[in-house]
N, C-alpha and C positions, 0 to 999 in steps of 0.2 A: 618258879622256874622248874622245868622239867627235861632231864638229863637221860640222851637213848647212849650206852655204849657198844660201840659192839669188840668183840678179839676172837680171835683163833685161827683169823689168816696165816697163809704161811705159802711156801712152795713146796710142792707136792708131786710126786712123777703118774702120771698117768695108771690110772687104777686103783691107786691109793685113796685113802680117804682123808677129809678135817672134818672136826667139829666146832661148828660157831654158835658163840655167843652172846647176847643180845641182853642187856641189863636197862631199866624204865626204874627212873628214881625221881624224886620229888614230891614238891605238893599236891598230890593228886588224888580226885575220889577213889577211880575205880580204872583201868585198864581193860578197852574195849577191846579190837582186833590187834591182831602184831604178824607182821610180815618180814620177808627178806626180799631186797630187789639186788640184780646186779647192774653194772654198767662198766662196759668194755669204752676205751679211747674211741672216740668219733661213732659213738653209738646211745641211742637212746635207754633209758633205766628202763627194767623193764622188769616186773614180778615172777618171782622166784616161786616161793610158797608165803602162803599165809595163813594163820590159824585166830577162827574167832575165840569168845570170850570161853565158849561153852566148847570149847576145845573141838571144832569140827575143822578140818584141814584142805584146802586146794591147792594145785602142783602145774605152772608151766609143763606143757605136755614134754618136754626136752628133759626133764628133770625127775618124770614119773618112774619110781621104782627102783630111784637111785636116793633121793634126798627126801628125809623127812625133817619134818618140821613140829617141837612139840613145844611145851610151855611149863615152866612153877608161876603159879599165881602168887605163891607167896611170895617167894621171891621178887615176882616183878622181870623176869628173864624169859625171853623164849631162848631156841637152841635149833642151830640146824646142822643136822650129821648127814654130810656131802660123802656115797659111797661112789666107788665105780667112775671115779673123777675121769673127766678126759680134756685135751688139750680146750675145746670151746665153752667150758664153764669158766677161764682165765676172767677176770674183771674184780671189779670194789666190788665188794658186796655189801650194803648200806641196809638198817634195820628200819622199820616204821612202827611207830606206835601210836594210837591212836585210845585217848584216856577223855574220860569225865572230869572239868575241873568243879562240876556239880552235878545235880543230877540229871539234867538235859543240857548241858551245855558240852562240845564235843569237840577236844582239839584234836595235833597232829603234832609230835617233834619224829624227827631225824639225826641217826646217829651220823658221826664222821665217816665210817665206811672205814673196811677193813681188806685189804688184798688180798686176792686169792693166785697164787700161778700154779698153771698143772703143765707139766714138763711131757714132751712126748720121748 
């Protein structure tokens, strides 16, 4: 079994920042890419940032220059620090991780998601 959590939702006013959390625990070889997607009510998930293994990072163009996205390997955590928040980043924001359960074999779990509100 393989366990994504994510925290550090919260509500927040417009400008402000969160920092989130994203924890990958379990049976697992090795932890490939790790991402953030969010998903607003009556809208499709859709990618945030994601950062591969070898820590190289990409950014929904809505997002660029405000959120980054990094990683501990040891840990098993990425982390995304949300600056310059504004009312349209509002939604769950859900973590993906995708890990070796050997050495070619390639899954995927998903965390529960975590809420984000940004207050105008």
């Amino acid at each position: 079994q393989v366990q994504v959590v994510e925290s550090g939702g919260g509500l927040v006013q417009a400008g402000g920042s969160l920092r989130l959390s994203c924890a990958a625990s379990g049976n697992i070889f090795s932890i490939n890419a790790m991402g953030w997607y969010r998903q607003a009510p009556g809208k499709q998930r859709e990618l945030v940032a994601a950062i591969s293994a070898g820590g190289i990072s990409r950014y929904a163009d809505s997002v660029k220059g405000r959120f980054t996205i990094s990683r501990d390997n040891a840990k098993g955590t990425a982390y995304l620090q949300m600056n310059s928040l504004i009312p349209g980043d509002t939604a769950v924001y859900y973590c993906n991780a995708e890990y070796y359960t050997s050495s070619y074999s390639l899954d995927v779990s998903w965390g529960q998601g975590t809420q984000v509100t940004v207050s105008s």
